[in-house]
DSSP file (Angstrom, degrees, kcal/mol; ACC not computed):
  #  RESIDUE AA STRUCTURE BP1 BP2  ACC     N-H-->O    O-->H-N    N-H-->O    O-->H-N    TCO  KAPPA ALPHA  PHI   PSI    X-CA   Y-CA   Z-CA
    1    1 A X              0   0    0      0, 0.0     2,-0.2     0, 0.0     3,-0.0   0.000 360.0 360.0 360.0 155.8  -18.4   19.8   24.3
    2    2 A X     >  -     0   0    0      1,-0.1     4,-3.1     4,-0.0     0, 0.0  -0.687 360.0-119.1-112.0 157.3  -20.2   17.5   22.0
    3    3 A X  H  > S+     0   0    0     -2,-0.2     4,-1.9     2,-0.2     5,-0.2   0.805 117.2  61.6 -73.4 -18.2  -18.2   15.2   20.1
    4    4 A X  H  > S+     0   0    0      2,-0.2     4,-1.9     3,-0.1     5,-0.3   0.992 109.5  44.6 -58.4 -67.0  -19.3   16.5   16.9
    5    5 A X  H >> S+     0   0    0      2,-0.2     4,-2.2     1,-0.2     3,-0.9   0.855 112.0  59.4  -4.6 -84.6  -17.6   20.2   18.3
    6    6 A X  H >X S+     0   0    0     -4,-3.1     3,-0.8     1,-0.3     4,-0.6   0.684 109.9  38.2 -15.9 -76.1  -14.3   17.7   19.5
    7    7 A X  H 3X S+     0   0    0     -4,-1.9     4,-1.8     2,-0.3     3,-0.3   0.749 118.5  52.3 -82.2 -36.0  -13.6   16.3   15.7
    8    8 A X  H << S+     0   0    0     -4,-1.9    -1,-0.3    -3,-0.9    -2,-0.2   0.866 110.8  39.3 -47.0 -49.7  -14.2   19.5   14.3
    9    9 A X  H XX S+     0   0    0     -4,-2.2     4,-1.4    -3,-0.8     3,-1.1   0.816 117.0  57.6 -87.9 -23.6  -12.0   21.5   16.4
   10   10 A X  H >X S+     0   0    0     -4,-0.6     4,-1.1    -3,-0.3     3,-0.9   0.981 102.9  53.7 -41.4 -64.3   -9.6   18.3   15.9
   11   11 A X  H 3< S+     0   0    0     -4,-1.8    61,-4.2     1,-0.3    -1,-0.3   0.135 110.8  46.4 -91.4  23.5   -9.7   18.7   12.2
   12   12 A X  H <> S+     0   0    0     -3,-1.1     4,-0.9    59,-0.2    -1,-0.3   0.613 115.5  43.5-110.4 -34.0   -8.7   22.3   12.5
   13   13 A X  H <X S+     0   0    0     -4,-1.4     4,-2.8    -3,-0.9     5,-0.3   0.563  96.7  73.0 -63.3 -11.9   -5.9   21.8   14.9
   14   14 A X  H  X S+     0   0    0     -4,-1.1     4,-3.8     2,-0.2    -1,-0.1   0.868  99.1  48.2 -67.7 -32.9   -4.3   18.8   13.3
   15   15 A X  H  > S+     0   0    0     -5,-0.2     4,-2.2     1,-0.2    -1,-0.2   0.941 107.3  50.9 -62.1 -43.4   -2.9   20.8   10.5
   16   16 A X  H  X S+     0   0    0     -4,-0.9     4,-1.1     2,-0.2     3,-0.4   0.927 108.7  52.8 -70.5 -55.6   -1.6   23.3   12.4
   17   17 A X  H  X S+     0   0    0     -4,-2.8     4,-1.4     1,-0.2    -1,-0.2   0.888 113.8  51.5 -53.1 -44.2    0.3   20.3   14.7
   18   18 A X  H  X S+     0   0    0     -4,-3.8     4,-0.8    -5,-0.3    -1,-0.2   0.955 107.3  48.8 -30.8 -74.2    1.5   19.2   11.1
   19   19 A X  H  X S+     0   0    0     -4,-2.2     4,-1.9    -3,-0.4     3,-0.3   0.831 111.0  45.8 -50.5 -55.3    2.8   22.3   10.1
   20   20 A X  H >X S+     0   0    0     -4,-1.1     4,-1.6     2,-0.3     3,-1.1   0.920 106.8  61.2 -62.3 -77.4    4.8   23.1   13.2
   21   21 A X  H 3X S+     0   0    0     -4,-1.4     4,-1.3     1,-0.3    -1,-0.3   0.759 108.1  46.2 -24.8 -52.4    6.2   19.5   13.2
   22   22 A X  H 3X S+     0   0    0     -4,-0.8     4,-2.7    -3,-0.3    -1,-0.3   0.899 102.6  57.6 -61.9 -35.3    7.6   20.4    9.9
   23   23 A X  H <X S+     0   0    0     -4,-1.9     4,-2.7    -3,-1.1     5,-0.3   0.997 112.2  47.7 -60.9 -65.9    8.9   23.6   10.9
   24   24 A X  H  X S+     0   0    0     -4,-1.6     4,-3.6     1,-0.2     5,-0.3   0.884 109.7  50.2 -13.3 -63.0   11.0   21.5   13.6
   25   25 A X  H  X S+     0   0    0     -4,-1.3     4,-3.5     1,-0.3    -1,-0.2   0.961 106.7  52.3 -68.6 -60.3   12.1   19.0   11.4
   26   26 A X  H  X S+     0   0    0     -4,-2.7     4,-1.3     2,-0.3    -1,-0.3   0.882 115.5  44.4 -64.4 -39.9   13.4   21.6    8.9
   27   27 A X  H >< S+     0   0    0     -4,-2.7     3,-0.6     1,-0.3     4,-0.5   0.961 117.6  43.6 -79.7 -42.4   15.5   23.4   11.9
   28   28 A X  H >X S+     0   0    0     -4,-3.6     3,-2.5    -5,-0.3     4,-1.4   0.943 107.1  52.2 -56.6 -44.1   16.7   20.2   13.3
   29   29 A X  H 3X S+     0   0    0     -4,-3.5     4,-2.8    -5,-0.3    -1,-0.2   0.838 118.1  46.7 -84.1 -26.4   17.7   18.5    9.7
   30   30 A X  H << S+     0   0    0     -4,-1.3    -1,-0.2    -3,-0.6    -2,-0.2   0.509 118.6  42.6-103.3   8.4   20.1   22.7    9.4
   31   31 A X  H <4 S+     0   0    0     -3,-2.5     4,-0.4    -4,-0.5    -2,-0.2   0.342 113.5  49.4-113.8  -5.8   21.5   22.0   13.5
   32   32 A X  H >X S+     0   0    0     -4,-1.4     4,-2.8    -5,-0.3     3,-0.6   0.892 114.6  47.0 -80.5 -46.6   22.2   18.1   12.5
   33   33 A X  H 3X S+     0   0    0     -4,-2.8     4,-2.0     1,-0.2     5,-0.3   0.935 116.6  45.0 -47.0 -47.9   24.1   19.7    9.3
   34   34 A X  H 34 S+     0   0    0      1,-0.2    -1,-0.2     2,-0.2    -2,-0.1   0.690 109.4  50.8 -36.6 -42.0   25.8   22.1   11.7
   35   35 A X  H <4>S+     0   0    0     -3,-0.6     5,-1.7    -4,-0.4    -1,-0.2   0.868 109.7  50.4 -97.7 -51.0   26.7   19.6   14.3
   36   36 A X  H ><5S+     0   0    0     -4,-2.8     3,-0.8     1,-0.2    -2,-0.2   0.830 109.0  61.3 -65.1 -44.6   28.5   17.2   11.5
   37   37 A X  T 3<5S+     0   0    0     -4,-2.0    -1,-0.2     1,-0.3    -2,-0.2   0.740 105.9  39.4 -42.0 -39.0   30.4   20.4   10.3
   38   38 A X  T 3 5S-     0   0    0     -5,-0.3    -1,-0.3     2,-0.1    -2,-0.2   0.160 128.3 -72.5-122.5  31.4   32.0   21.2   13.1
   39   39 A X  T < 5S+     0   0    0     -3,-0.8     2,-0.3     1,-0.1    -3,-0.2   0.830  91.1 109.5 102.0  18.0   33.2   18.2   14.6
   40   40 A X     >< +     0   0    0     -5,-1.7     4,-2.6    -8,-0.2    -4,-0.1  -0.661  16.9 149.6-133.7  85.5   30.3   16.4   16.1
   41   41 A X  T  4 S+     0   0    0     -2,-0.3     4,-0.5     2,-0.2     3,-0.2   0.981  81.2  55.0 -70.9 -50.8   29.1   13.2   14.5
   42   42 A X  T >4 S+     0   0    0      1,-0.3     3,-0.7     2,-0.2    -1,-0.2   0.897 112.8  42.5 -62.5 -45.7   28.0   11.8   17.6
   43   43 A X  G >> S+     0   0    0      1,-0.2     4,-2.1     2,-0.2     3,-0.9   0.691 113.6  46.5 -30.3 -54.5   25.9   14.7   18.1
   44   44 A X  G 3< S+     0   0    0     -4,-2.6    -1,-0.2     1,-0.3    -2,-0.2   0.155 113.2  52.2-105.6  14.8   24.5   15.3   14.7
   45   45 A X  G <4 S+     0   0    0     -3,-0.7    -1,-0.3    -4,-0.5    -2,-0.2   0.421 105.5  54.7-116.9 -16.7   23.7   11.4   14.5
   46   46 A X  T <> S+     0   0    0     -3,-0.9     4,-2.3     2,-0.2    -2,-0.2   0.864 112.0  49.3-101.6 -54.7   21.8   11.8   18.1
   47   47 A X  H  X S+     0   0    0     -4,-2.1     4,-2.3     1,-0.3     5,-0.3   0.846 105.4  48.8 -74.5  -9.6   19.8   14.7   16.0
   48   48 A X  H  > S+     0   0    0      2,-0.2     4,-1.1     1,-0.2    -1,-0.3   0.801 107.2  61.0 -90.1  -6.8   18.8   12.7   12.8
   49   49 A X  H  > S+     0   0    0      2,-0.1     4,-2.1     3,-0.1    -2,-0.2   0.912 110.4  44.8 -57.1 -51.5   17.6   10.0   15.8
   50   50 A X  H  X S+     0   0    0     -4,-2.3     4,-1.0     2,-0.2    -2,-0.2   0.842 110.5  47.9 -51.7 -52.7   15.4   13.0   16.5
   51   51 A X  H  X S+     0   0    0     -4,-2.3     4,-4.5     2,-0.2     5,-0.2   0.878 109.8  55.6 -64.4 -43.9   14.2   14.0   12.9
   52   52 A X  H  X S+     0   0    0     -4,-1.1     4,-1.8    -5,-0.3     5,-0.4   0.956 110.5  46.0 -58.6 -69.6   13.2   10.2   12.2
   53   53 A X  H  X S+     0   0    0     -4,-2.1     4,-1.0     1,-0.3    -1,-0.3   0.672 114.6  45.4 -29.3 -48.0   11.1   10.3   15.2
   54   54 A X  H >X S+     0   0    0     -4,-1.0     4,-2.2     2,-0.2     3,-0.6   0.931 110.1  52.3 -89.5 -47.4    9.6   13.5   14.3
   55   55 A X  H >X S+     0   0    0     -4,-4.5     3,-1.1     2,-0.2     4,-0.7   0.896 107.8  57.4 -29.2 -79.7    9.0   12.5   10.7
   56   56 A X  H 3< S+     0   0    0     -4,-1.8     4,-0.3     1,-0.3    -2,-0.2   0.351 108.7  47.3 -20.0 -35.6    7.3    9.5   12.4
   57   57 A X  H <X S+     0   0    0     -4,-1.0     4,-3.3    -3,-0.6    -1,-0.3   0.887 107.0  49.1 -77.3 -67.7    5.1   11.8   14.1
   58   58 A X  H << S+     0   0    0     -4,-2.2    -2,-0.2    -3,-1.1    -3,-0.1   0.606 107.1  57.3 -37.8 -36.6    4.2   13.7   11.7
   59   59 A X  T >< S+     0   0    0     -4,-0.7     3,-1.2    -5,-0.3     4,-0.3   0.944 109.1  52.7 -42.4 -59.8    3.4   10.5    9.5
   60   60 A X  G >> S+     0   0    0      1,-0.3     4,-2.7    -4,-0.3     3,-1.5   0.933 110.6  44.6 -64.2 -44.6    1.1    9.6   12.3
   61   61 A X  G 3< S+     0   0    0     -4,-3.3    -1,-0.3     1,-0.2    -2,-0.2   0.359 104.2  56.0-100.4  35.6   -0.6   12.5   12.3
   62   62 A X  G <> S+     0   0    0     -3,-1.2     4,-0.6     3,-0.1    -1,-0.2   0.349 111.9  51.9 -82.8 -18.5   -1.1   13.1    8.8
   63   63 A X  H <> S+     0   0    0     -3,-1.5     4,-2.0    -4,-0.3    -2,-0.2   0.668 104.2  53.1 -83.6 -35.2   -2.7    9.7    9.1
   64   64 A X  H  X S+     0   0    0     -4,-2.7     4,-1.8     2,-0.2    -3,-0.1   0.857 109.2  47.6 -66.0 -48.0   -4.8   10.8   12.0
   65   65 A X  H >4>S+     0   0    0     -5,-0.4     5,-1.7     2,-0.2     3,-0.6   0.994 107.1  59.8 -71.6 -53.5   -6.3   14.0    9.9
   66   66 A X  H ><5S+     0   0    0     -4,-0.6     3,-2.2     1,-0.2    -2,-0.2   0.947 106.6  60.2 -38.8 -48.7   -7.0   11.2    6.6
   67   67 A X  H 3<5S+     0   0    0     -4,-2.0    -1,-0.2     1,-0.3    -2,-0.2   0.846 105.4  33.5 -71.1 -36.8   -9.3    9.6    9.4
   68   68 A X  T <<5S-     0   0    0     -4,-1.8    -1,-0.3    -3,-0.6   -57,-0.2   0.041 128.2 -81.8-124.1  53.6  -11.5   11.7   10.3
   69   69 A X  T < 5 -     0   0    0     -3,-2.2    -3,-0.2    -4,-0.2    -2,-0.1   0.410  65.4 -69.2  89.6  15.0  -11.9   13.3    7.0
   70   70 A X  S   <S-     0   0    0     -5,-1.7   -59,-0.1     2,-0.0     3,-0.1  -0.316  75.6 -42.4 108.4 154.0   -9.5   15.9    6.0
   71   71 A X        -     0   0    0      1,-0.1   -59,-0.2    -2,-0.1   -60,-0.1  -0.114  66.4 -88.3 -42.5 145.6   -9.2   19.4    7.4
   72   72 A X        -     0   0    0    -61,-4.2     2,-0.5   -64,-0.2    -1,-0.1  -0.371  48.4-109.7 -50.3 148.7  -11.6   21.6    8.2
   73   73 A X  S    S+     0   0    0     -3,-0.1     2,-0.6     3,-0.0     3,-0.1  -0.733 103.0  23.3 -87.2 134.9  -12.6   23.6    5.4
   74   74 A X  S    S+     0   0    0     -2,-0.5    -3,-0.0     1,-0.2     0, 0.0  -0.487  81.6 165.9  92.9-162.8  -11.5   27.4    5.8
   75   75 A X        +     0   0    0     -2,-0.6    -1,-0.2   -62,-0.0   -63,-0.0   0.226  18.3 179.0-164.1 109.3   -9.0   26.2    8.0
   76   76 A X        -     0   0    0     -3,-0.1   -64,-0.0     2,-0.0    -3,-0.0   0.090  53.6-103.2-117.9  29.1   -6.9   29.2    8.2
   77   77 A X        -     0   0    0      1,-0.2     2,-0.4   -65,-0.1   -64,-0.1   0.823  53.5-171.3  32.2  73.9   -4.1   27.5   10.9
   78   78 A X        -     0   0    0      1,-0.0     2,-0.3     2,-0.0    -1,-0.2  -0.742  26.8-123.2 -68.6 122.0   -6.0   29.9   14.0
   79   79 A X              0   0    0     -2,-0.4   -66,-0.0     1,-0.1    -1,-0.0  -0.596 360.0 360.0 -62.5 139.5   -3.7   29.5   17.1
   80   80 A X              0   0    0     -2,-0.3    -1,-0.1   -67,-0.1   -67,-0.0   0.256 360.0 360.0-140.9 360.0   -6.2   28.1   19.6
């Protein structure tokens, strides 16, 4: 594959790795709430360890798509 292909097919998958990341984030941040509810601090302190991290991630690769120039255009988040 040529590297022009490579960063192409990056800048359609980065979003989709984005997205997903969030969707995580969103489930963890309503099983940390969960966990706190019902008696588990330790637990629900373990998962917002988890969320920072994923946040953190997600940072990075929001930074990673800025660099080499944005999504693809059309980018219709194909599973590949």
């Amino acid at each position: 594959m040529s590297k022009k292909t490579d960063i192409e097919k990056l800048r359609i998958l980065l979003p989709h790795w984005i997205e997903h990341n969030q969707s995580h984030e969103e489930e963890f941040r309503k099983w940390e709430i969960i966990s706190r509810e019902n008696g588990f601090p330790e637990t629900a302190d373990l998962i917002n360890t988890a969320i920072k991290h994923i946040s953190d991630a997600g940072n990075a690769l929001s930074r990673a798509l800025d660099k080499i120039g944005g999504a693809a255009k059309g980018d219709h988040h194909h599973h590949h």
